[in-house]
N, C-alpha and C positions, 0 to 999 in steps of 0.2 A: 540337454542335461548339462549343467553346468558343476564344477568340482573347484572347490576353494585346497591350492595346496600349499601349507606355511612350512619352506627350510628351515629347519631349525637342529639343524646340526650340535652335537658336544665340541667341546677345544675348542672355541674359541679363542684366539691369541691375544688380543687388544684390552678386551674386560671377561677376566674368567668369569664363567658360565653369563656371558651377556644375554641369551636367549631368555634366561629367568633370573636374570637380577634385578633384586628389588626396585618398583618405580613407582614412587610415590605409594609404597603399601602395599603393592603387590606384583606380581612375576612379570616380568616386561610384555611375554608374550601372551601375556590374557589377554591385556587390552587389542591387540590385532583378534583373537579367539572371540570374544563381546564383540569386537564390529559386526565380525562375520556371521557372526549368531544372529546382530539383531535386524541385519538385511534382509533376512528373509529370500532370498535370493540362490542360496546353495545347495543342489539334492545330497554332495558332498563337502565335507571339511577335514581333510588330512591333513593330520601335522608327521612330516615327512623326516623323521629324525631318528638318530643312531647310538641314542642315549636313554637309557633308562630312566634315571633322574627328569628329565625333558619327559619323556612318556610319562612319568606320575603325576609331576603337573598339570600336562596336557588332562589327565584324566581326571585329572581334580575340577578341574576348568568346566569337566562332562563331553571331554572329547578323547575316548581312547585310542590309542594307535592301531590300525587295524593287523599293519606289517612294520618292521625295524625299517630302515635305509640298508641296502648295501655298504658293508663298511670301507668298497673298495671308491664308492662314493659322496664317502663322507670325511675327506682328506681339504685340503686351506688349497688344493689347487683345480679341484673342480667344480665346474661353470653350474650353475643352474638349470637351464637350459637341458645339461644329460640327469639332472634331478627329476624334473618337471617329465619326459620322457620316458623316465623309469617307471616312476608311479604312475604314470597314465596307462602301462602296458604291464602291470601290478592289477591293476584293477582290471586288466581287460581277461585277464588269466585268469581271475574270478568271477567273469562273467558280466563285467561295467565296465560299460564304455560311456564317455564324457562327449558332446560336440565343443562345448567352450570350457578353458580354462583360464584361471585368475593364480596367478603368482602374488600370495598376500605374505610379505615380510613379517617377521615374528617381531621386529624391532620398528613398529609403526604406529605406536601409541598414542599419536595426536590423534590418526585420521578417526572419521565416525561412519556407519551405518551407511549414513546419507550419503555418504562420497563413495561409497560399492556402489550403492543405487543405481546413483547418476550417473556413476561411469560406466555401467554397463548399458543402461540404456541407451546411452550417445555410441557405445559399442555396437550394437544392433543398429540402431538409425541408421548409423552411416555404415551397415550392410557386410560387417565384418572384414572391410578389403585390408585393412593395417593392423598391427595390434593396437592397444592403448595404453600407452601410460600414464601416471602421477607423472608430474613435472610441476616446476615453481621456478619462479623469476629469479635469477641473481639480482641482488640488492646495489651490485653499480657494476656498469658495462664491464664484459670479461676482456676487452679493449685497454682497461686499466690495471690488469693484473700484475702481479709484483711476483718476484723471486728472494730469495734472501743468497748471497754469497757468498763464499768460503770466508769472507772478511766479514760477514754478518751485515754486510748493507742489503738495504733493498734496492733491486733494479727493474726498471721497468721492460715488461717482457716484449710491450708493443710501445716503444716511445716516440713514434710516429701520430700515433692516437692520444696521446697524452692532452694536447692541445683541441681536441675535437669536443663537441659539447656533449651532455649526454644524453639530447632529444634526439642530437642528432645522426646517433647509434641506434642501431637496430636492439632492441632487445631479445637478450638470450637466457634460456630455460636449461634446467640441471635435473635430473632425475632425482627425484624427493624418495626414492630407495621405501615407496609403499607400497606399489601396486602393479600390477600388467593386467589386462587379459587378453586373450590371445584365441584363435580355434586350436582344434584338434589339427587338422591341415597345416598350422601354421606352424606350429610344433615339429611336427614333423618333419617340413621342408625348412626351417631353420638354420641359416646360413648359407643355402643354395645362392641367393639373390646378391648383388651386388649391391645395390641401394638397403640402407636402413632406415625405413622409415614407420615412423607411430604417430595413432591419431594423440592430441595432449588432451589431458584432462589437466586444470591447470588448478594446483591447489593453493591456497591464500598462505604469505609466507607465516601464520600465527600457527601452521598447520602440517609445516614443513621440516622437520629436522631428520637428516640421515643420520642416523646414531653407528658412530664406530668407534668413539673413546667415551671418556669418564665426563671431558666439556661437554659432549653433544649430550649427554643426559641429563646431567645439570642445565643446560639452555631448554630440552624440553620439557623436565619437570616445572619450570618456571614458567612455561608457554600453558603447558598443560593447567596447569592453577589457575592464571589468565582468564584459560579459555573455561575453564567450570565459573570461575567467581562473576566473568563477562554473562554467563547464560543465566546465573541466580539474579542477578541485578534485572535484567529483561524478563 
């Protein structure tokens, strides 16, 4: 049994009500809602939220909330992770219990369908030992990263690297802030382990925007367009 559950908390700080701000036409988090619908893949889809206004949406969408969020968990300082946990043992007090969960972000409107698919299946393949993330390439080595300083220069944060080429750096992934899945066990025992480690699902950067300000929505509705007008052309 597998259970799709989208945080989508009220307050947001950054972009008031970013969970359902308009995107390209409609509430940011449908299009995570439409993914998950059209996977085919989820005996459940909870949108895990502490807001009213978010529930009408949600329900408009044709996904009612079945329970609120604890309001004592739905504060700008806690983790996911004791979200994902609550609701799992929410629904077990009801009589459902999950073996696999997926942490689908409410603010992931590139990804599509196809990419829960695939990532689930490559999740089962390899036999459920790690969880799995969404991940995408940094667009040049994190070797060349920059600061800016109290006098507004930029400094290089590794300037030992500066002169190194960039084949001949390893390349590094950044959490594209779309997707996990995970077991029920793995929930559970979450943060016992010292090592952190997840299988990648590595998504194409046209497909990649973490939305936390007003730029990152503006750079993904632009992607998003893109990526509709690249599919009518084909």
């Amino acid at each position: 049994m597998l259970i799709a559950i989208i945080p989508a908390r009220g307050g947001s700080q950054r972009i008031k009500n970013k969970n359902i701000t308009d995107f390209c036409g409609k509430p940011l988090i449908t299009y995570s809602l439409d993914a998950a619908r059209n996977a085919k893949i989820f005996d459940e889809i909870h949108v895990s939220t502490d807001s009213q206004i978010i529930a009408d949406v949600a329900a408009d969408a044709g996904f009612p909330v079945l329970f609120f969020r604890d309001p004592k968990l739905a504060d700008s300082h806690t983790g996911l992770i004791p979200v994902l946990d609550w609701v799992v043992d929410e629904y077990q007090k009801r009589g459902r219990s999950f073996s696999d969960i997926c942490l689908l972000y409410p603010t992931a409107p590139l990804i599509e369908s196809n990419d829960l698919i695939a990532a689930y299946d490559c999740f089962k393949k390899r036999e459920r030992e790690f969880p799995l993330l969404s991940v995408s390439a940094f667009s040049v080595p994190v070797e060349w990263a920059m600061e800016i300083d109290s006098t507004g220069c930029a400094v290089p944060r590794y300037p030992e690297k500066l002169s190194v080429r960039s084949q001949d750096l390893k390349k590094c992934f950044y959490d594209t802030g779309s997707f996990m899945f995970l077991t029920s066990s793995q929930l559970l025992h979450w943060g016992e382990k010292q090592e952190i480690k997840y299988f990648a699902y590595i998504l194409p950067k046209c497909r990649s925007v973490d939305i936390d300000d007003k730029e990152d929505i503006e750079l993904a509705e632009i992607l998003y367009r893109g990526n509709r007008a690249g599919k009518t052309k084909t």
